[in-house]
BANU-842082 format. One record per residue (C-alpha): residue number from 1; x, y, z. Coordinates in pm, 1 decimal, always signed. Example, Ala and Ser with C-alpha at 12.3 -4.5 7.8 and 13.67 -1.06 7.14 Angstrom:
BEGIN
{1,{+1230.0,-450.0,+780.0}},
{2,{+1367.0,-106.0,+714.0}},
% end
This chain:
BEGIN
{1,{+0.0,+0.0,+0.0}},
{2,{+255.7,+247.3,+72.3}},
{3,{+476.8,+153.7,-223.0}},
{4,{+107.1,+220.0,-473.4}},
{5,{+101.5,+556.0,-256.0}},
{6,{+441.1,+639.5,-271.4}},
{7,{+393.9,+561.7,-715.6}},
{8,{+79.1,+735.2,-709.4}},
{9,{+254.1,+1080.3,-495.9}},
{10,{+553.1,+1035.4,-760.4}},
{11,{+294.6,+1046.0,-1091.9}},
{12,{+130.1,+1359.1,-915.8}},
{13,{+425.0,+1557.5,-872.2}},
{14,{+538.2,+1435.1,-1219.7}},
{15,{+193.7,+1582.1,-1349.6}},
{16,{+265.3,+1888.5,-1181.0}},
{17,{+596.4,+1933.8,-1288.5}},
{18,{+516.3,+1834.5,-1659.2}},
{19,{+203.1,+2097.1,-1668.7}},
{20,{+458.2,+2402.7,-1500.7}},
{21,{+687.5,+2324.1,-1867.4}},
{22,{+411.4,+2327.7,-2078.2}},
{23,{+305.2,+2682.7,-1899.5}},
{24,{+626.1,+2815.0,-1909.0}},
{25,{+688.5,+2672.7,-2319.2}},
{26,{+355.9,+2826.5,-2396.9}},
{27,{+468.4,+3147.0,-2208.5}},
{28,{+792.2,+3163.8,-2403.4}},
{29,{+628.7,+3168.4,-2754.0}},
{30,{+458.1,+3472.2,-2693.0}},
{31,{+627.6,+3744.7,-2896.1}},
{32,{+702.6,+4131.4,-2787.2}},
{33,{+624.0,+4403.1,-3015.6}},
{34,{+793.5,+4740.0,-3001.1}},
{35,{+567.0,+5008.2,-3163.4}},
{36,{+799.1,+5325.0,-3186.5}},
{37,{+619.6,+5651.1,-3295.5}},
{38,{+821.1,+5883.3,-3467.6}},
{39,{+651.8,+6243.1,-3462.5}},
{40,{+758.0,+6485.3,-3713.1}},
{41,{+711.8,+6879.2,-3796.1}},
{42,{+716.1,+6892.0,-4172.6}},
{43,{+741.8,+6745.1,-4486.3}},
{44,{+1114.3,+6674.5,-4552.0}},
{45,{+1146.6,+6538.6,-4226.3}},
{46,{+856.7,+6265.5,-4345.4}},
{47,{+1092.0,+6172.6,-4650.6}},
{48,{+1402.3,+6161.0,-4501.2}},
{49,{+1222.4,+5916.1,-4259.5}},
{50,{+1034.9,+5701.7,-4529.3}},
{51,{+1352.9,+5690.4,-4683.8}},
{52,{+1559.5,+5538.0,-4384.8}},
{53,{+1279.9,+5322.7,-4321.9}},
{54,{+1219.7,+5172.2,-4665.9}},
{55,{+1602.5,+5122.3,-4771.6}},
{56,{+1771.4,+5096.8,-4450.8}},
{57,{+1614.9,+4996.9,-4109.7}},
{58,{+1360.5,+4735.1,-4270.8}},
{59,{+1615.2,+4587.1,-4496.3}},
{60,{+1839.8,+4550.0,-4201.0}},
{61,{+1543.7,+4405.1,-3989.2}},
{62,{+1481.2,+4153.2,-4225.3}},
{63,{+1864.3,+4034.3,-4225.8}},
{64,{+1873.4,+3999.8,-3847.1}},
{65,{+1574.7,+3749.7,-3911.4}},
{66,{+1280.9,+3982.6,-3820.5}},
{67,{+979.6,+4007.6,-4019.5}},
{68,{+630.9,+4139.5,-4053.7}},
{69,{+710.2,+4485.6,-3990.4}},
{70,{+452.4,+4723.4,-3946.0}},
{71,{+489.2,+5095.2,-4080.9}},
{72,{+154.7,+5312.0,-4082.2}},
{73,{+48.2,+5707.3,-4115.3}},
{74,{-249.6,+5866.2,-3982.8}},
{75,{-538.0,+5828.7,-4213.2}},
{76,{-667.5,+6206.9,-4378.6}},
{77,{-843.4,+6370.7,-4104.3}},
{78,{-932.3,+6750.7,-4092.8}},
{79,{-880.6,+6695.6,-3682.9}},
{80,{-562.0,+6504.6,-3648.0}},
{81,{-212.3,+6634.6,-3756.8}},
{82,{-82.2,+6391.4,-4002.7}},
{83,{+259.3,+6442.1,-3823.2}},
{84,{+351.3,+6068.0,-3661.9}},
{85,{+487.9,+5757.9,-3847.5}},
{86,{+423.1,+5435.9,-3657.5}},
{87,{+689.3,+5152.5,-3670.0}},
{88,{+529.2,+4809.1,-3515.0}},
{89,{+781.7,+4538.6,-3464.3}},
{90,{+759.7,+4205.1,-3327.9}},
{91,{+1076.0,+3984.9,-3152.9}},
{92,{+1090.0,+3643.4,-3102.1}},
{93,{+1163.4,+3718.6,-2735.7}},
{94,{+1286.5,+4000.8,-2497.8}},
{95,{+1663.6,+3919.8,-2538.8}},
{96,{+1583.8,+3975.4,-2929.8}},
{97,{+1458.6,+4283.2,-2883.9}},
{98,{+1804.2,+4378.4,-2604.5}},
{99,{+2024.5,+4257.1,-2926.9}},
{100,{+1891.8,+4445.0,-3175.7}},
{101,{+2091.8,+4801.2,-3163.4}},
{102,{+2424.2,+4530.0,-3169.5}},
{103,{+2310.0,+4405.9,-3445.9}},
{104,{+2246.9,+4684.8,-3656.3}},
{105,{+2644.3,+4896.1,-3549.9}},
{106,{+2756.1,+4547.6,-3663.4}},
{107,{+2543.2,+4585.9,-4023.4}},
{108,{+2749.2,+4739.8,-4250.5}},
{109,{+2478.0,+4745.7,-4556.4}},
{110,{+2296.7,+4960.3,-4275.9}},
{111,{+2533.9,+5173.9,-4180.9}},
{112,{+2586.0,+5340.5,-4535.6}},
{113,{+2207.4,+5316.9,-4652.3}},
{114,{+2116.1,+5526.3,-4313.2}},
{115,{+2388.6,+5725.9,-4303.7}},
{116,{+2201.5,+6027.3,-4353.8}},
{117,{+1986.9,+5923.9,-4062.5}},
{118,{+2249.5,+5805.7,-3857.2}},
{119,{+2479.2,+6051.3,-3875.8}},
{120,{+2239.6,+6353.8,-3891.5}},
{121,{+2336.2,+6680.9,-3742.9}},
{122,{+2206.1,+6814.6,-3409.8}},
{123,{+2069.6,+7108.4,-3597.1}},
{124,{+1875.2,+6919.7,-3895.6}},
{125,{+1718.6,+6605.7,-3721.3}},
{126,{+1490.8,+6377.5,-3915.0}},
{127,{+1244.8,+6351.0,-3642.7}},
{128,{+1127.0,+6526.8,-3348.7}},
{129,{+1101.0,+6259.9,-3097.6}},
{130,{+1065.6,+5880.0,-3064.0}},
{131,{+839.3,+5746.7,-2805.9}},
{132,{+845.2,+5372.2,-2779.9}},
{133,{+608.1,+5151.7,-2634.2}},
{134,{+724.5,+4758.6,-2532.4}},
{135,{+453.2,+4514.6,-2513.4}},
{136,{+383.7,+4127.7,-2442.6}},
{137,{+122.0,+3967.1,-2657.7}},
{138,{-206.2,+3826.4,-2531.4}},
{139,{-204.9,+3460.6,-2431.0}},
{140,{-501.5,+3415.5,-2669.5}},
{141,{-278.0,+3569.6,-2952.8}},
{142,{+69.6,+3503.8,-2873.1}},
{143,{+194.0,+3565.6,-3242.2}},
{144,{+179.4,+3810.6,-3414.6}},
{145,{-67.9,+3793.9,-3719.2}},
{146,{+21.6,+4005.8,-4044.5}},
{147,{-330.3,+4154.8,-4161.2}},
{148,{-424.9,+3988.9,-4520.1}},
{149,{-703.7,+4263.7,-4601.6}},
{150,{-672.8,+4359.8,-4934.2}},
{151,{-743.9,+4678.9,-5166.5}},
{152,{-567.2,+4966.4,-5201.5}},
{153,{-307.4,+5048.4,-4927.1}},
{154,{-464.4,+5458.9,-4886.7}},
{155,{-794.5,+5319.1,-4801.7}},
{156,{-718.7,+5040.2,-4577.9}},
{157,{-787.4,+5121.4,-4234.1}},
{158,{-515.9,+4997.4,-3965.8}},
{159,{-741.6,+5023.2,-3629.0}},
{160,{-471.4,+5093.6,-3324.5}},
{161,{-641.4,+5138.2,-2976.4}},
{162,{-479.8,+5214.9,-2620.9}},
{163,{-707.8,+5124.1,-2357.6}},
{164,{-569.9,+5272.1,-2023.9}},
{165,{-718.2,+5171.8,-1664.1}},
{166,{-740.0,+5367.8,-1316.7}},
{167,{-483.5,+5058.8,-1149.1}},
{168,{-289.6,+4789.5,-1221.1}},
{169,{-593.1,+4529.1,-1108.3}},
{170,{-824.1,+4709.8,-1304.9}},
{171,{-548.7,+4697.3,-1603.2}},
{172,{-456.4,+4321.9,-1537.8}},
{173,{-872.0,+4231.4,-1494.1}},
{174,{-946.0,+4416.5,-1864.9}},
{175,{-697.7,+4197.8,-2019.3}},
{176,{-850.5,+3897.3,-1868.6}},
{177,{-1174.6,+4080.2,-1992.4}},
{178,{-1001.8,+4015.1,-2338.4}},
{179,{-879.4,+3637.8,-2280.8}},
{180,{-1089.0,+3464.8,-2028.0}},
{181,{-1412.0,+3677.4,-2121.3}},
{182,{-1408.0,+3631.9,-2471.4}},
{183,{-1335.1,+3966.7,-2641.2}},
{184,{-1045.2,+3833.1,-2817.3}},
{185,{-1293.8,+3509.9,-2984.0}},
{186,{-1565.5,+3799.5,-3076.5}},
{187,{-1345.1,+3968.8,-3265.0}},
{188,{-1198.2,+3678.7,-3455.4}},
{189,{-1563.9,+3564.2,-3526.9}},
{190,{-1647.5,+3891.4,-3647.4}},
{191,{-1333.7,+3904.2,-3890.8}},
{192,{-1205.8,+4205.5,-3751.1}},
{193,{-857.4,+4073.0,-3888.7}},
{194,{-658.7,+4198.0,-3549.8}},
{195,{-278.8,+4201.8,-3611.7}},
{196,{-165.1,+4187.6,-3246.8}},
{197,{-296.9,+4232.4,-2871.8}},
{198,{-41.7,+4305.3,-2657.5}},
{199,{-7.0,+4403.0,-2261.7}},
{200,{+222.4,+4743.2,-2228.4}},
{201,{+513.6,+4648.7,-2018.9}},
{202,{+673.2,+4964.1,-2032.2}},
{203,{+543.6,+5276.7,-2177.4}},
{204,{+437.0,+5641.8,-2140.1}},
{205,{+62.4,+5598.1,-2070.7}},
{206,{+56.5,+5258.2,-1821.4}},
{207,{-133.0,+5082.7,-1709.7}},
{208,{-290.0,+5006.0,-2064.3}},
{209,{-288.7,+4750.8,-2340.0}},
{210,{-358.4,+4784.1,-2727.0}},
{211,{-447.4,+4627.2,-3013.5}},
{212,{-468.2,+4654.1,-3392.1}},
{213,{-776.2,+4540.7,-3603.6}},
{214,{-776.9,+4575.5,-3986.0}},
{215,{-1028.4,+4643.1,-4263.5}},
{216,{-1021.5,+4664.5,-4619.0}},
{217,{-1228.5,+5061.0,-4593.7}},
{218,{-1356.0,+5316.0,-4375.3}},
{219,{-1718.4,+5156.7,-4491.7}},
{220,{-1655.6,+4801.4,-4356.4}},
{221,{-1461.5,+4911.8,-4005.3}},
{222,{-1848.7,+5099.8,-3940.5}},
{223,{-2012.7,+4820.3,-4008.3}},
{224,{-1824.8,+4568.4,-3791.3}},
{225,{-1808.3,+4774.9,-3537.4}},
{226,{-2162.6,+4789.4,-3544.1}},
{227,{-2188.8,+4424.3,-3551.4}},
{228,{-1982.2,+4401.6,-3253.4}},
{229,{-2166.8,+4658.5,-3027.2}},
{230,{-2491.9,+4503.6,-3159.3}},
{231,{-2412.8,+4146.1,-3068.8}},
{232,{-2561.9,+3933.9,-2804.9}},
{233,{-2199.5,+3795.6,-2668.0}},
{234,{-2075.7,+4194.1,-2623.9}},
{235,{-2397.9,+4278.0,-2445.5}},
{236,{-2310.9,+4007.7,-2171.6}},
{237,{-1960.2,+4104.9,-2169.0}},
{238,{-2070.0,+4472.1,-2108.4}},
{239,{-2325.3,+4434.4,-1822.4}},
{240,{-2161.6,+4118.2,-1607.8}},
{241,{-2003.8,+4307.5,-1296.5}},
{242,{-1693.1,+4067.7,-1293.2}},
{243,{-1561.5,+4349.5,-1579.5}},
{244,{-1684.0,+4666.2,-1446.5}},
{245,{-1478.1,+4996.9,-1448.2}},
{246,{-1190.0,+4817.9,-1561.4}},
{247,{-1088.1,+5112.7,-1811.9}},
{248,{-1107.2,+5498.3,-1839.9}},
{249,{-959.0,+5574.1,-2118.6}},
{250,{-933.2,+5488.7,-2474.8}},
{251,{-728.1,+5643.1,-2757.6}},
{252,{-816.7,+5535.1,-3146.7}},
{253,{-564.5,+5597.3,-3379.3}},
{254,{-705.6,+5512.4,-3769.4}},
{255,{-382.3,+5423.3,-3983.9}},
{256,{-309.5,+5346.4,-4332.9}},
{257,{-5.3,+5090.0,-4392.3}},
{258,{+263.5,+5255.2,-4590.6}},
{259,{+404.1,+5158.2,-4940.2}},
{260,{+684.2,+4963.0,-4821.6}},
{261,{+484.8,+4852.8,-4501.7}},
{262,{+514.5,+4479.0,-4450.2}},
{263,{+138.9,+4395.5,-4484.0}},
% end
């Protein structure tokens, strides 16, 4: 009896043990994603910058093995200053991401291509300001998924949101809002083609988290919104008091990929 006991304590901790690696395997595969915003004051500023990006820094991102990168502009609004250029990029993991500036002062394609960026003087900058934000993708979307809506690039609509929350238990219970509550499957169903969903792990605007949903036109991101609000599953979501006053604020940012954007 003791030895069946003694078997029986040995499979349980071997259970235990084997369900901990799985956790921690399926914890590893989720990618980061580094969304640096560049924000600009005119017009040659823009093209020196679409320039770097387009024959330098993507080029040189696709050597060190890193692909699907992201590159979007604010979509035509009479409200919003067209003056930001949004770089999304997504690392296998967080030492990735550590590597990357060693990799690139070791790249000498990309040290002559961006020269003009690298080496640009204090007085004539090609940019403003960067602010990056680093984030840790959703364990119901651990990779990242390159949108495949089609049509012309200028009227695609790249759908970033940053939904902030009063405290860190309010932040941590919206994300679980979006994984265990089933925002993250209601979105899918409604083929709202989301690119990534990622927790902000270090940012200017925590505690938040934000996503990116795609659409072919301004005329189809209406109408599946409108799905979405109108549907039975959001209406529970909405009104069950395990989810209540999780958020406060929410920025929407309406993008259009650029021409030498990834997807």
């Amino acid at each position: 009896m003791k030895a069946k006991a003694a078997l029986k304590s040995i499979a349980f901790a071997l259970i235990i043990s084997s369900l901990a690696f799985s956790s921690n395997a399926q914890s590893e595969k989720r990618q980061i994603f580094q969304l640096k915003t560049y924000t600009l004051k005119n017009g040659e500023q823009e093209s020196r910058m679409d320039t770097y990006l387009k024959d330098a820094y993507l080029p040189a991102l696709k050597r060190a093995n890193i692909e699907h990168v992201g590159v979007f502009k604010f979509r035509p609004d009479n409200y919003v200053l067209a003056n930001k250029l949004f770089v999304l990029i997504p690392f296998r993991s967080l030492e990735e991401f550590l590597k990357l500036e060693d990799v690139l002062a070791q790249d000498k394609t990309y040290l002559s291509t961006g020269a003009d960026y690298i080496h640009a003087k204090h007085d004539d900058p090609p940019y403003e300001r960067i602010n990056s934000t680093l984030m840790r993708a959703f364990t119901q979307m651990p990779q990242m998924r390159p949108s495949s809506v089609e049509g012309p690039r200028k009227d695609r609509v790249y759908e970033l949101r940053s939904y902030e929350s009063p405290t860190e238990a309010t932040y941590q219970n919206k994300v679980d809002m979006f994984n265990i509550g089933g925002e993250v499957e209601l979105f899918e169903s409604l083929g709202f083609h989301a690119v990534f969903y990622g927790e902000v792990i270090s940012g200017d605007r925590m505690p938040n988290l934000m996503y990116m949903t795609t659409f072919t036109d301004m005329k189809t991101r209406d109408a599946k919104w409108e799905a979405f609000f109108g549907s039975e599953k959001w209406g529970k979501l909405k009104n069950d008091p395990t989810y209540k006053n999780n958020m406060n604020k929410a920025d929407i940012m309406l993008l259009y990929p650029t021409g030498y954007s990834d997807y």
